[in-house]
C-alpha positions as CSV (number, residue, x, y, z in Angstrom):
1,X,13.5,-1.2,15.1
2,X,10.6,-3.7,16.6
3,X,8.3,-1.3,15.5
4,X,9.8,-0.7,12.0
5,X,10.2,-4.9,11.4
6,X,6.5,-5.1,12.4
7,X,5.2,-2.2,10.0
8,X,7.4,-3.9,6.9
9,X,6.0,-7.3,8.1
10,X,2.5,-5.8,7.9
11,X,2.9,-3.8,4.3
12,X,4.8,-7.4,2.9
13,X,1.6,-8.9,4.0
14,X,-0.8,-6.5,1.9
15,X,1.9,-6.7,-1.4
16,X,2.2,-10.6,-1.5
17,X,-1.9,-10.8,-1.4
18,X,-2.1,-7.8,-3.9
19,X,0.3,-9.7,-6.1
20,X,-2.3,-13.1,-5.5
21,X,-3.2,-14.2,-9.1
22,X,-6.6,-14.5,-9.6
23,X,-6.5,-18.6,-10.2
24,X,-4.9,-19.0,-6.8
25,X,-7.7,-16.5,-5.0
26,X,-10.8,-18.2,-7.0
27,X,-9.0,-22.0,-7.7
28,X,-12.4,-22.6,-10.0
29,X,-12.7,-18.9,-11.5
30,X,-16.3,-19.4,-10.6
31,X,-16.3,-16.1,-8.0
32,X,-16.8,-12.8,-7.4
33,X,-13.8,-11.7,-9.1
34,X,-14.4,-13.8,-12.2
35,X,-17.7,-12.7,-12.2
36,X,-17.1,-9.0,-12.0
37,X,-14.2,-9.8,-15.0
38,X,-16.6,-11.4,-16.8
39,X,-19.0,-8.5,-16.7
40,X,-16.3,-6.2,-17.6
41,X,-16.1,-8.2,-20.7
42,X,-19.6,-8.2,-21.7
43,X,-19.5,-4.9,-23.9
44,X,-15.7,-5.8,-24.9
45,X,-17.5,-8.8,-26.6
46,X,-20.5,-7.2,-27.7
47,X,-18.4,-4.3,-29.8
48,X,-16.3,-6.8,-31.6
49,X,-18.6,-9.9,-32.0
50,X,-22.4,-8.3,-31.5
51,X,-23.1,-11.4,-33.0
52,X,-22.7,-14.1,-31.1
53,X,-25.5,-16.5,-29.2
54,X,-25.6,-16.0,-25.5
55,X,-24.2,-19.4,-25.1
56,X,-21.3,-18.7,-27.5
57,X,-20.4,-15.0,-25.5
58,X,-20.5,-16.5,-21.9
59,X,-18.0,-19.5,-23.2
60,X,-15.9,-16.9,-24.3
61,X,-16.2,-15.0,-21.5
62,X,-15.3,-17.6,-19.1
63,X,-12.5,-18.6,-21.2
64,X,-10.9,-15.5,-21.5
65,X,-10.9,-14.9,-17.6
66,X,-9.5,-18.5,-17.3
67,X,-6.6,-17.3,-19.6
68,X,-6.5,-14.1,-17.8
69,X,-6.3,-16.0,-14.0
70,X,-2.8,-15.8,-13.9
71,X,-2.8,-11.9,-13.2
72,X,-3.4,-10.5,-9.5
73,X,-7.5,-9.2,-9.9
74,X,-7.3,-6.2,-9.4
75,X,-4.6,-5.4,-12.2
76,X,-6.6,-8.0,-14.9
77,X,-10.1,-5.8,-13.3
78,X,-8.3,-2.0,-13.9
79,X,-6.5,-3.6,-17.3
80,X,-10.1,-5.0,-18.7
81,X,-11.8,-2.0,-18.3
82,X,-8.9,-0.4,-20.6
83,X,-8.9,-3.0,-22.8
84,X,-13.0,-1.1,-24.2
85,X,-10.8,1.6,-25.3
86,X,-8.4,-0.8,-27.4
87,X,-9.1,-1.0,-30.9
88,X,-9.6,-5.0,-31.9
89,X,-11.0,-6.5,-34.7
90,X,-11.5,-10.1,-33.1
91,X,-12.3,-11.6,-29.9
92,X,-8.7,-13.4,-30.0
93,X,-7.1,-10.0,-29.7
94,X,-8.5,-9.2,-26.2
95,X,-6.4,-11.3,-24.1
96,X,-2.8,-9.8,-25.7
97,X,-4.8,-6.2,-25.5
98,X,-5.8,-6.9,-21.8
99,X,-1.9,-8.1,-20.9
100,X,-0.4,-5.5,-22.2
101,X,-2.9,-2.9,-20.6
102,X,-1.8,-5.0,-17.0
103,X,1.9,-5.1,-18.5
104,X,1.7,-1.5,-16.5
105,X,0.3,-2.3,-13.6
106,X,2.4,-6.0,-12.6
107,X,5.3,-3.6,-13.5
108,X,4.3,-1.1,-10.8
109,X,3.7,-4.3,-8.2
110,X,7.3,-5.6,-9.2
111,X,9.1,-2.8,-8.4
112,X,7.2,-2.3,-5.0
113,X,7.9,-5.9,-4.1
114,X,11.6,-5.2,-4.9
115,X,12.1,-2.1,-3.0
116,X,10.1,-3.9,0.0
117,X,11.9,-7.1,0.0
118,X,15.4,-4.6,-0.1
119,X,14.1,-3.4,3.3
120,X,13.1,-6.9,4.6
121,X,15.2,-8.3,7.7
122,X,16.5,-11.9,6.8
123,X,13.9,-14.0,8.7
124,X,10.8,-12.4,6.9
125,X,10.2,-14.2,3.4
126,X,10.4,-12.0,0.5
127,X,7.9,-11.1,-1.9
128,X,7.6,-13.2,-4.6
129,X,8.0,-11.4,-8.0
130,X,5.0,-11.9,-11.1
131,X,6.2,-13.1,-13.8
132,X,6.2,-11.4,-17.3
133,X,3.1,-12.8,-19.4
134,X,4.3,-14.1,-22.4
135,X,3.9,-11.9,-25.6
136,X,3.5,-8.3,-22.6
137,X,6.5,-7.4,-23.9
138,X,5.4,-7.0,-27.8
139,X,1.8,-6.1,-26.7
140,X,3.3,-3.2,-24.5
141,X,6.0,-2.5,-28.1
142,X,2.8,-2.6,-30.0
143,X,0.7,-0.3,-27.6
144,X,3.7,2.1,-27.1
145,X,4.2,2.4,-31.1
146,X,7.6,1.0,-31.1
147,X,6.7,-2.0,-33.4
């Protein structure tokens, strides 16, 4: 039983810091992660608004990660390189297009942290749960065809 507390200690561990959002990993969104986001959006930006000054596309850039920081990285990383296969119009479209591409993915982290923090003795802290972004809900309706 020692050895089964310690292995769901261990895995709650790994969940709770893949379930980190982004703004509480990089407090400034000035990092690696924000970079590599930032990169990601680069084409995104250049299909929709080809455009835009350099100056104008990095503002944007670093303003849709900042709107994005509230999403673990490495769902907002896998959801943004989705997001290039989303039709948009406008750059104000990519951050409902991006959420409801990581709708998927915090689902998939929410039910793992339930089922884990099922299995958690008492004196280990549960997992805390993401919370929906608002307008995932419609964005996944809209993506799904149901709208």
């Amino acid at each position: 039983m020692i050895e089964r507390a310690g292995d769901l200690s261990r895995r709650r561990f790994i969940l709770a810091r893949r379930m980190t959002p982004l703004k509480d990993v990089e407090p400034d969104c000035n990092g690696e992660l924000s970079k590599q986001a930032g990169d990601i959006l680069r084409p995104i930006g250049a299909k929709i608004a080809p455009q835009l000054s350099s100056e104008q596309a990095t503002a944007w850039r670093k303003a849709v990660v900042l709107a994005l920081s509230d999403l673990p990285p490495d769902v907002m990383i896998l959801a943004l390189r989705d997001a290039i296969h989303t039709p948009m119009k406008f750059l104000n479209e990519v951050e409902e297009a991006v959420r409801a591409k990581a709708s998927i993915g915090v689902n998939r982290l929410n039910v793992a942290a339930s089922k884990l923090n099922d299995l958690l003795p008492r004196d280990i802290e549960p997992v805390r749960l993401i919370a929906p972004s608002v307008g995932a809900d419609l964005a996944s309706r809209i993506l799904a065809g149901a709208a």
